[in-house]
N, C-alpha and C positions, 0 to 999 in steps of 0.2 A: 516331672519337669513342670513348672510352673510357667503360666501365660504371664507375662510382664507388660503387653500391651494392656494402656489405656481406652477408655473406650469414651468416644465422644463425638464432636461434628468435626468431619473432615475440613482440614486447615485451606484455604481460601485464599488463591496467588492471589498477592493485593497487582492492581493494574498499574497501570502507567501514571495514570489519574490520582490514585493512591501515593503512589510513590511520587510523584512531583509534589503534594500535596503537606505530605509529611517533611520531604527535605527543606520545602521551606517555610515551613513552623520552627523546625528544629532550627534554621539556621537564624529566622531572627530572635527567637529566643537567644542562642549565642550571641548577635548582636547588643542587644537588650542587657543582657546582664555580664558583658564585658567589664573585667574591671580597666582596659586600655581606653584610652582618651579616645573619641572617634569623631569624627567631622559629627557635629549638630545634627546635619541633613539625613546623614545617613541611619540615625538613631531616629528620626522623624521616620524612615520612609517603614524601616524595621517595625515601627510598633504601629503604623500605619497597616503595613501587611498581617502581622498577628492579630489585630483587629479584624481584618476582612476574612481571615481565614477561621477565627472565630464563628463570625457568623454565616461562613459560608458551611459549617461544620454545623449549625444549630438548624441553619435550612432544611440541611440533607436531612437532618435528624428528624425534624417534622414529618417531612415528605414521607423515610418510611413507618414515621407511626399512621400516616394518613391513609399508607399503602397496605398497611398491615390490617388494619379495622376497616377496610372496603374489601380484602378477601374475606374475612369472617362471618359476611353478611349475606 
């Protein structure tokens, strides 16, 4: 009988933080590339939020390369 498990790092319940995080990237991207006519404002506020969640995503991402090379030391 053959093992068929993979082997690797155990999968990691994304949080709450996680997941409010993700549904709304995803949902102004749908916004964004709606082919339906949309009030102005609402296509402002959308790429306004994909914006912020951009760089709220490039921060984190700093943080743990910053975190990462201060355990190594």
């Amino acid at each position: 009988m053959k093992n068929t498990k993979t082997v690797g790092l155990p999968e990691e319940k994304p949080t709450l933080y996680d997941r409010i995080k993700e549904t709304l990237a995803v949902a102004s991207q749908l916004v964004i590339a709606s082919p339906v006519k949309l009030p102005p404002k609402v296509v402002v506020v959308a790429r306004y939020l994909a914006l912020a969640l951009g760089v709220l995503e490039a921060v984190e991402s700093g943080l743990r390369k910053e975190g990462g090379a201060d355990e190594d030391e």
